[in-house]
Structure formats: C-alpha cells, structure tokens
VOSE-149647 format. One record per atom (N, C-alpha, C): residue number from 0; atom name; x, y, z negated. Coordinates in Angstrom, 3 decimals. Layout:
<recs>
REC   romi   lumkol          u          v          w
REC    NUM       CA          X          Y          Z
...
</recs>
This chain:
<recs>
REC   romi   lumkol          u          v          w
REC      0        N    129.132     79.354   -108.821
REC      0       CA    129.824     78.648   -107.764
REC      0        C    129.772     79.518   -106.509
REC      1        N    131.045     79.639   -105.693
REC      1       CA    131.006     80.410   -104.758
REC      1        C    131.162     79.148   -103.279
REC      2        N    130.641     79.874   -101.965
REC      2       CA    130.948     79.216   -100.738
REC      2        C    131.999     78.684   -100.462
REC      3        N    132.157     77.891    -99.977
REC      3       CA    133.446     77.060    -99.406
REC      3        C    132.964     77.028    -97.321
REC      4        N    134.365     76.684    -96.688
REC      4       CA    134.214     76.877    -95.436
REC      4        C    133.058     75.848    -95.415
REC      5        N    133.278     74.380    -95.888
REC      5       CA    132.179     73.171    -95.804
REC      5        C    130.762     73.930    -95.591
REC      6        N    130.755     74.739    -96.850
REC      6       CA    129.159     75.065    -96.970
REC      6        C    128.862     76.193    -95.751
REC      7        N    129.888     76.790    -95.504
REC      7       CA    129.612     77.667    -94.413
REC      7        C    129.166     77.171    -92.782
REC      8        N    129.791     75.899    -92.941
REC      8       CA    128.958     75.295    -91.581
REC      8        C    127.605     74.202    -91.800
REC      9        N    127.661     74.296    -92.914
REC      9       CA    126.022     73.189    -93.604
REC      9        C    125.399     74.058    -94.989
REC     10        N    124.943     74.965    -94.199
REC     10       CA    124.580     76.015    -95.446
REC     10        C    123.387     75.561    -96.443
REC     11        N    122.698     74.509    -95.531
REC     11       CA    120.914     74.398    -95.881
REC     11        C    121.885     73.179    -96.864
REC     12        N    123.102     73.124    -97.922
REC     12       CA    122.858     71.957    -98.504
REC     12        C    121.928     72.363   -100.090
REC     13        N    121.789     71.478   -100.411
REC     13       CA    121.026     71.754   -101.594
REC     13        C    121.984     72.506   -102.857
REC     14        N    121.360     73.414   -103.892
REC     14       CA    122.473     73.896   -104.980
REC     14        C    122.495     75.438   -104.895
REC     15        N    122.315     76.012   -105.599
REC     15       CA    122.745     77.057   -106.066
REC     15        C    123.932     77.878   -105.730
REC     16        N    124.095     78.512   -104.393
REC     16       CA    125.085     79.470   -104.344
REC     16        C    125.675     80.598   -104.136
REC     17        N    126.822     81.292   -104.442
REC     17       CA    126.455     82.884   -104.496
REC     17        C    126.828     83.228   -102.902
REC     18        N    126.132     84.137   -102.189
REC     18       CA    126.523     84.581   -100.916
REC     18        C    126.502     86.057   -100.910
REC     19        N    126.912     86.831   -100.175
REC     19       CA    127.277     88.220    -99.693
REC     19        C    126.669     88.293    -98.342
REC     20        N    125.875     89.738    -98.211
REC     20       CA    125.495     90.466    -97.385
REC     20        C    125.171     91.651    -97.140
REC     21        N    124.525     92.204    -96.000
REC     21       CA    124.909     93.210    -95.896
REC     21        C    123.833     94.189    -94.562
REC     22        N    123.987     95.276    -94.588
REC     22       CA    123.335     95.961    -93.076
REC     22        C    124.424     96.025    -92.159
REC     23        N    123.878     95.965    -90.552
REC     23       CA    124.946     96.303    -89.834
REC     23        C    126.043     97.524    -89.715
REC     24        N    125.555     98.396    -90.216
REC     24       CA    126.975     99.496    -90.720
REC     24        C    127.787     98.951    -91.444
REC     25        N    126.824     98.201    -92.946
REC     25       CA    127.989     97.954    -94.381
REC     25        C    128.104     98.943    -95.288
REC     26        N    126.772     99.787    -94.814
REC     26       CA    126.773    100.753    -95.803
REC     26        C    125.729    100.268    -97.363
REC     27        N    125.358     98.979    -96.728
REC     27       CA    124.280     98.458    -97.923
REC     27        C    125.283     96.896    -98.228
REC     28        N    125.504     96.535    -98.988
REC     28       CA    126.074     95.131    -99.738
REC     28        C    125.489     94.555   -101.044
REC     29        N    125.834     93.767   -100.672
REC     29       CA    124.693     92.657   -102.030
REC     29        C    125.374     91.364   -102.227
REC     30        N    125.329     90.371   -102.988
REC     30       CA    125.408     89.571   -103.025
REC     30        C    124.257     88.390   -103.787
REC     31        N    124.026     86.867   -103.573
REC     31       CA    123.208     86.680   -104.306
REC     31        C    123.059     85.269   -104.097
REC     32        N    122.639     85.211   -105.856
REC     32       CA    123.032     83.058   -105.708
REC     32        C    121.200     82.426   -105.977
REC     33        N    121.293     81.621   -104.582
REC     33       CA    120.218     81.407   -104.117
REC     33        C    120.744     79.994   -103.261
REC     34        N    119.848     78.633   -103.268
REC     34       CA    119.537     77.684   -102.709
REC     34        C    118.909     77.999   -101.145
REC     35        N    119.863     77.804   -100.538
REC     35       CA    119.655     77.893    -99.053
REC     35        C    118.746     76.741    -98.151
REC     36        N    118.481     75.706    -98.839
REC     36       CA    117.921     74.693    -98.443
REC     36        C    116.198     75.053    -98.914
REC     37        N    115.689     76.294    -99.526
REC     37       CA    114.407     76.933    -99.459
REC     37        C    114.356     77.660    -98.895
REC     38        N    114.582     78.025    -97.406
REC     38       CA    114.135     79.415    -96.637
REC     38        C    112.991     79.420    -96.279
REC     39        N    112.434     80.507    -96.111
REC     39       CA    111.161     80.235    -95.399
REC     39        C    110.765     81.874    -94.535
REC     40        N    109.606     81.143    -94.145
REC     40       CA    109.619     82.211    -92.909
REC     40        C    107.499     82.862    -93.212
REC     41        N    107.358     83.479    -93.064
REC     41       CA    106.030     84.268    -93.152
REC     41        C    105.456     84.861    -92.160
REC     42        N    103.795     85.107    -91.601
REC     42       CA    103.383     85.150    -90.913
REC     42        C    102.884     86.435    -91.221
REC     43        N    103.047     87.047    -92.288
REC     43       CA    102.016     88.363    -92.543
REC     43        C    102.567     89.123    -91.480
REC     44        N    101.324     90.445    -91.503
REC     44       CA    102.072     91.075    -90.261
REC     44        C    103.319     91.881    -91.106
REC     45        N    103.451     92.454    -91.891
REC     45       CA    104.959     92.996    -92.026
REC     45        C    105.936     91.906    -91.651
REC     46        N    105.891     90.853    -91.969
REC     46       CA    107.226     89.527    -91.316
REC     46        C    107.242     90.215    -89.734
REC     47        N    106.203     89.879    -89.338
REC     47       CA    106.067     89.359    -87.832
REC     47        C    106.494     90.503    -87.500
REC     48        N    106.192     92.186    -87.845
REC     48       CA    106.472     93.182    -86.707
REC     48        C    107.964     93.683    -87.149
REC     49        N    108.016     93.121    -88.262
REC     49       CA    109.867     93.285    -88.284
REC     49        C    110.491     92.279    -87.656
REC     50        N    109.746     91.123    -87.333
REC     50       CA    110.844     90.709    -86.840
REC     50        C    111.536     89.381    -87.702
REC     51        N    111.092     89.128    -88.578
REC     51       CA    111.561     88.152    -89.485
REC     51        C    111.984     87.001    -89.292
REC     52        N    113.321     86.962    -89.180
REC     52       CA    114.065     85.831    -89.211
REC     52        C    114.041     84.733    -90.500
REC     53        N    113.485     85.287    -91.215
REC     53       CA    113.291     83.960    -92.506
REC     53        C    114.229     84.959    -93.807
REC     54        N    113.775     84.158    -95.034
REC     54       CA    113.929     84.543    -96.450
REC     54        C    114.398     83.219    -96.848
REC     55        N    115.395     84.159    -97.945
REC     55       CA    115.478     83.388    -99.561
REC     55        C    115.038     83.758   -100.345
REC     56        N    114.435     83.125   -101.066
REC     56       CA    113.841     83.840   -102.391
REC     56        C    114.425     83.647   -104.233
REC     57        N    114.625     84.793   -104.786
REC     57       CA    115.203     84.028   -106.000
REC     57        C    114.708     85.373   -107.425
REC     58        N    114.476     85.127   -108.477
REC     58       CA    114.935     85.603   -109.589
REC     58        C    115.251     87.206   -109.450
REC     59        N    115.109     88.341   -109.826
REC     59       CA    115.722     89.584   -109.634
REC     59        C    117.453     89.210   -110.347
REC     60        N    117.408     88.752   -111.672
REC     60       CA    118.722     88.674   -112.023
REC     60        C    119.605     87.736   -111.226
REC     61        N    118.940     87.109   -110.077
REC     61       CA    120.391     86.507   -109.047
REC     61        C    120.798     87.590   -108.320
REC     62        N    119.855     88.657   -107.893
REC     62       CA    120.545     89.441   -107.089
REC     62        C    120.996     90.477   -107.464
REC     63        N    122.527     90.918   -106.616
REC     63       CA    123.047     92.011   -107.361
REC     63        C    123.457     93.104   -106.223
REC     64        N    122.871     94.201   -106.358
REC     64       CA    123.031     95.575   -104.976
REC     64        C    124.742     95.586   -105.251
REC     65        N    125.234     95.954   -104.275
REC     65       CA    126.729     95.793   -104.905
REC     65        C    127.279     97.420   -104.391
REC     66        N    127.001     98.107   -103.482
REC     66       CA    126.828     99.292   -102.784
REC     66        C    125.379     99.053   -101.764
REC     67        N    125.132    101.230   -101.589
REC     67       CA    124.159    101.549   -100.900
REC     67        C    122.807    102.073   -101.324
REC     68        N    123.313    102.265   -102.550
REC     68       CA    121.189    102.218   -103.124
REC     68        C    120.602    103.748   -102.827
REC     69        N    122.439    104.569   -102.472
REC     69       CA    121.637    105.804   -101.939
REC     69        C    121.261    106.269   -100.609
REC     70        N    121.687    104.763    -99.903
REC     70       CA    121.288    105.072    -98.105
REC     70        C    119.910    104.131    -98.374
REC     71        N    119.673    103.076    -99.114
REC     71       CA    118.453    102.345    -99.339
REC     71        C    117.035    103.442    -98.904
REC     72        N    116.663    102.843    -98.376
REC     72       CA    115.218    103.311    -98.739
REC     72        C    113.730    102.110    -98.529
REC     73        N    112.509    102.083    -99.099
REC     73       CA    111.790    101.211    -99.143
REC     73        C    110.467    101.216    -98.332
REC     74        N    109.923    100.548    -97.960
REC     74       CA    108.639    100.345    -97.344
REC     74        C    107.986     99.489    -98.227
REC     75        N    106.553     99.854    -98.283
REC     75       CA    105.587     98.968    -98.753
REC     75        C    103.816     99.456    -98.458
REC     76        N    103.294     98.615    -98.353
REC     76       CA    101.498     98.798    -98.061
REC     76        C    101.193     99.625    -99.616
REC     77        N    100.263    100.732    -99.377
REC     77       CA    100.071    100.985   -100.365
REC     77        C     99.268    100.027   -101.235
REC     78        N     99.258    100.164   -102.553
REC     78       CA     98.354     98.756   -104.000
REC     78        C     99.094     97.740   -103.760
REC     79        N    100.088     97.644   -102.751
REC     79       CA    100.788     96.541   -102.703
REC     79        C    102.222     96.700   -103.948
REC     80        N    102.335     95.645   -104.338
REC     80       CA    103.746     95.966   -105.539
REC     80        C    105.107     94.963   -104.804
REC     81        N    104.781     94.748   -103.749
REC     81       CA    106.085     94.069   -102.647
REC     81        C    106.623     95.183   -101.953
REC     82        N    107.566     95.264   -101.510
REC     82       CA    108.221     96.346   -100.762
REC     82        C    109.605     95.695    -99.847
REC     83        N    110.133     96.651    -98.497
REC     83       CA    110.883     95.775    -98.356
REC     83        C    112.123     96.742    -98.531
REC     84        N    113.197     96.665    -98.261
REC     84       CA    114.415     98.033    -98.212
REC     84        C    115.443     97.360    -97.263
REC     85        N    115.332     98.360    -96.704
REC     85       CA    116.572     98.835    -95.477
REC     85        C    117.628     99.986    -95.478
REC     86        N    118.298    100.067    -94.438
REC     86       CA    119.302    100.513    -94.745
REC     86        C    119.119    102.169    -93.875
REC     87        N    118.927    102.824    -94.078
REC     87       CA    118.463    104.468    -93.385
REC     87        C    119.555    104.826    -92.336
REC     88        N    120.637    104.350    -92.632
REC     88       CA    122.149    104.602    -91.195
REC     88        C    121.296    103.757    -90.028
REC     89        N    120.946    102.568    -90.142
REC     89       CA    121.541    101.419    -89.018
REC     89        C    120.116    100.941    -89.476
REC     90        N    118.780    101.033    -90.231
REC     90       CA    117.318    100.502    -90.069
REC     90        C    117.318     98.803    -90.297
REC     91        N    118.513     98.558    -90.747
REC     91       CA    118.459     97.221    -90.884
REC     91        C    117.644     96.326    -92.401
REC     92        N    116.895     95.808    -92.159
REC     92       CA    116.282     95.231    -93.231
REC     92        C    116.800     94.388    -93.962
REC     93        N    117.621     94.505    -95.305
REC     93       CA    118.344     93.672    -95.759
REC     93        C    117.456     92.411    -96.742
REC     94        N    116.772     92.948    -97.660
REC     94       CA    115.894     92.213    -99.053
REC     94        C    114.815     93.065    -99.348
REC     95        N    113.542     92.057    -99.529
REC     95       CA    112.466     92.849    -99.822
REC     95        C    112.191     92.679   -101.695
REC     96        N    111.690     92.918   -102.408
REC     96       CA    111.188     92.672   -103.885
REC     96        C    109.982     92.790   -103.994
REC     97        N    109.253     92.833   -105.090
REC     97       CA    107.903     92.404   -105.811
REC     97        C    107.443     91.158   -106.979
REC     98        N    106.159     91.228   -106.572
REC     98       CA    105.491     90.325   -107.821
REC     98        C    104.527     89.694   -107.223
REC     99        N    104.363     88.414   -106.745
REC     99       CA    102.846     87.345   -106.440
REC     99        C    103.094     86.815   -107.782
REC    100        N    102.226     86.854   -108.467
REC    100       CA    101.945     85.625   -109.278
REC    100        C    101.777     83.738   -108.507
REC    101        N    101.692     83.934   -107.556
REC    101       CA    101.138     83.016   -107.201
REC    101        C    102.418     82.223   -106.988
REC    102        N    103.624     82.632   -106.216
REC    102       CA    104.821     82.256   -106.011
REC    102        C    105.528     82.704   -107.291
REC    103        N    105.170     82.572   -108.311
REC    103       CA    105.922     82.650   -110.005
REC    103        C    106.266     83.995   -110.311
REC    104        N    105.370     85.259   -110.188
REC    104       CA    106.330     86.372   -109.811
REC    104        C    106.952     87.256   -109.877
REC    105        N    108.157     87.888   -110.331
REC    105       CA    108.674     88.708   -110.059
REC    105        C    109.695     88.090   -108.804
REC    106        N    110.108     88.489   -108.204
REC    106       CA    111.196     88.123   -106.856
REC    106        C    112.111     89.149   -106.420
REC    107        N    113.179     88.555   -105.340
REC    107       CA    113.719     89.589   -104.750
REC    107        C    113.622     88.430   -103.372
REC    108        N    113.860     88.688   -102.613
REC    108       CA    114.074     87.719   -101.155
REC    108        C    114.788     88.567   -100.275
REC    109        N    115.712     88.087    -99.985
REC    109       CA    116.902     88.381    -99.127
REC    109        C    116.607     87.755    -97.221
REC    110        N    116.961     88.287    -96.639
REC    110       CA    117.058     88.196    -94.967
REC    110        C    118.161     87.409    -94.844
REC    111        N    117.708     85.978    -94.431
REC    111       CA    119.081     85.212    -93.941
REC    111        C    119.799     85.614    -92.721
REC    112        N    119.341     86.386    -92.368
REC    112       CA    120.031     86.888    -90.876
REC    112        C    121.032     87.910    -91.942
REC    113        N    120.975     88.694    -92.248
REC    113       CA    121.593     89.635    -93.185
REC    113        C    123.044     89.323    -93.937
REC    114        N    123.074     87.423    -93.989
REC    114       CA    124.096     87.048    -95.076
REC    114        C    125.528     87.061    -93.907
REC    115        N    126.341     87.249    -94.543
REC    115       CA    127.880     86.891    -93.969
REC    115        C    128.005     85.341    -93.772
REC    116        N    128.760     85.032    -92.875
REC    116       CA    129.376     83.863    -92.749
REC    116        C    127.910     82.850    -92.564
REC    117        N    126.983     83.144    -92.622
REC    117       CA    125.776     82.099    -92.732
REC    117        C    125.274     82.444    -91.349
REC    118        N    124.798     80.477    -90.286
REC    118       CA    124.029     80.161    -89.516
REC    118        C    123.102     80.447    -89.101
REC    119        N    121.996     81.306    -89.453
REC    119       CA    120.680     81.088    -89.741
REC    119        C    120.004     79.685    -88.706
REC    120        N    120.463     79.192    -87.307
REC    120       CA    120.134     78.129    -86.632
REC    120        C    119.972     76.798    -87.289
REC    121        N    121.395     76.743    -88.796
REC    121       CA    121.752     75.697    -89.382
REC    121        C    120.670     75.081    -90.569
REC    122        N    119.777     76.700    -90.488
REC    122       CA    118.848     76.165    -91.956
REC    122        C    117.269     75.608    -91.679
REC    123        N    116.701     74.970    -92.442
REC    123       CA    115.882     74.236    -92.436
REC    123        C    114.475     75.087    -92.981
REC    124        N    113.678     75.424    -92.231
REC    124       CA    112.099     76.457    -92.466
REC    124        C    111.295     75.940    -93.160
REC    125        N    111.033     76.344    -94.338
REC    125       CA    109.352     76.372    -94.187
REC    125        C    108.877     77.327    -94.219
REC    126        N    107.098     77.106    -94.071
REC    126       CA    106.223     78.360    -93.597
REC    126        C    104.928     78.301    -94.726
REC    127        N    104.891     79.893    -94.528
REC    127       CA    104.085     80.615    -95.781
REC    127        C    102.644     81.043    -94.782
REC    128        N    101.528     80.933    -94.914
REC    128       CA    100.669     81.621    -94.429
REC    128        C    100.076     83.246    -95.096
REC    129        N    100.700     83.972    -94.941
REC    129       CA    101.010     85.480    -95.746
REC    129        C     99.847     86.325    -94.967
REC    130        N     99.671     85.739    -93.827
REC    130       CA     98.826     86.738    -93.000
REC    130        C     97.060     86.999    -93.394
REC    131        N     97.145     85.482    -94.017
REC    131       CA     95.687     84.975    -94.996
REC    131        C     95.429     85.616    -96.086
REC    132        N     96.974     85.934    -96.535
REC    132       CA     96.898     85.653    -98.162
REC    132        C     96.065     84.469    -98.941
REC    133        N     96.683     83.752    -98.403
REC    133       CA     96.976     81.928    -98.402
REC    133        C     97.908     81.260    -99.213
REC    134        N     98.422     81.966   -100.453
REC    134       CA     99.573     81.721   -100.627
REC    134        C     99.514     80.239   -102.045
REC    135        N     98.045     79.703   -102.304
REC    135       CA     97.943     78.526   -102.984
REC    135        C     98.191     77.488   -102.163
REC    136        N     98.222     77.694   -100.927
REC    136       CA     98.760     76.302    -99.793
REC    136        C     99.691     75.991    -99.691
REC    137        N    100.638     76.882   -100.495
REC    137       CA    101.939     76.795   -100.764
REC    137        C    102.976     76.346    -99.188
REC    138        N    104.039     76.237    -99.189
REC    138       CA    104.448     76.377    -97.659
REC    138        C    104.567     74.947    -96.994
REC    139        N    104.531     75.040    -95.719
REC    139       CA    104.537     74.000    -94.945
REC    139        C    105.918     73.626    -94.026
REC    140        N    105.878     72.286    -93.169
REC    140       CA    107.297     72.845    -92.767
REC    140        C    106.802     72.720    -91.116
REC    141        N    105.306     73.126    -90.718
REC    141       CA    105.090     74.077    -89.382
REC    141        C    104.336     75.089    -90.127
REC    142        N    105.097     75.672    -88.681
REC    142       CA    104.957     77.337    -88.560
REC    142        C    102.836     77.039    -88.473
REC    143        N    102.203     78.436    -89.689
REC    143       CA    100.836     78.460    -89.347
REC    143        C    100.477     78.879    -87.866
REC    144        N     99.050     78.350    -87.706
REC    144       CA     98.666     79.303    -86.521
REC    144        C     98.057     80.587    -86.724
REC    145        N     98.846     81.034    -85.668
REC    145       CA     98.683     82.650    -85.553
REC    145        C     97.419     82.991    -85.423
REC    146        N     96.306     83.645    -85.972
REC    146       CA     95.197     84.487    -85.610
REC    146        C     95.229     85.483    -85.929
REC    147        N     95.409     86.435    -84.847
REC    147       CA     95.065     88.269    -84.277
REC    147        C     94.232     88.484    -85.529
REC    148        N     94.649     89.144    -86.032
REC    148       CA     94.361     90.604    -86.917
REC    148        C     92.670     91.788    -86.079
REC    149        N     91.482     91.913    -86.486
REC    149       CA     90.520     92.245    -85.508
REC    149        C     90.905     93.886    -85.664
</recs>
C-alpha cells in the first residue's frame, strides 16, 4: 500500500506504509514500508549529538536503498554491530541498521525527518532509554531523564 494525500497530513495513522526518502542533495534515496504510528526517539549519546529527530524502525526486507550506496558511508562505536549511514555530499543522516536482540533483532530504522512529504510535528513519540542501555524498559511515551555521561 502506498501514501495517499489523507495520510500525508495524518501520517501517525496506524498500518503499514511504503514511504520515500532521502538526503538533502538526493544523492541517497530509499524507500520503506513502516507503521508511522511507532516512532520513537533515543537518548543514547549518538541520538542526542546527531541530533535526532526520531526513528522508524522495521525489518531489513522493508527497506529498500533505491540510489547512493556509493556516496553512503557508515558510522558506528567500535564491538558495536549498529551503525548509522549518511550521505558523504550533504552529511545528512538518512537510516541507521544493526542487531539488539532485545528489540527482536536484526533492524534498519530510518530518520523521520529524512522522509518526503512526511510532518515529523504530526507524529506521536515514544522514548527509548539507549543512554542506559535500558532497553528491557521497553519505550515510554516521556522523554527519559537525561543524566551526563561522567
């Protein structure tokens, strides 16, 4: 099932749908069918010093690179098997990937700021405490409190 204008102004409805996005050049494109009414937002410090406007999370086989994988390039903590990838023209962070077991795992999670035609104001948060590695508390819908890193 693809977007309709409806869903484009009430994105957080519930359901399965395919969306398109992208870096600000457009040298990276993707598309990917994902329930918009699960975003969520994370406190680890990679969220926070990028900047993180919130995630979708889905399945590797929902998402599909559509162009860019040779301007792509990835970040990740080393022993870490999460990573995120951006776009090397324009530094824009499109979708990160990995494996928590804990959140079922293999994943891909996409940047709702990133999608075409989508609100991000319109969607509905919850929150991950990532900064703990907290992730059996499963998410909340307030933001954790922040405690400084020593």
């Amino acid at each position: 099932m693809t977007q309709t204008d409806t869903q484009l102004k009430t994105p957080a409805q519930r359901g399965l749908y395919t969306y398109a996005g992208g870096c600000l050049c457009g040298a990276v494109r993707y598309e990917a069918t994902v329930d918009l009414a699960g975003v969520s937002r994370c406190n680890c410090t990679i969220c926070m010093k990028y900047g993180y406007g919130g995630g979708a999370g889905m399945k590797p086989d929902a998402f599909r690179l559509l162009k860019g994988q040779e301007v792509l390039k990835k970040y990740g903590r080393d022993g870490s098997p999460n990573t995120r990838s951006f776009c090397s023209n324009c530094g824009v962070v499109c979708f990160g990937d990995g494996d928590v077991p804990e959140l079922g795992g293999k994943f891909v999670s996409i940047y709702v700021n990133t999608l075409d035609d989508v609100d991000p104001s319109l969607l509905t948060f919850g929150y991950w405490d990532g900064r703990h590695d907290n992730w059996a508390a499963g998410m909340r819908p307030t933001p954790w409190p922040f405690q400084a890193t020593a």
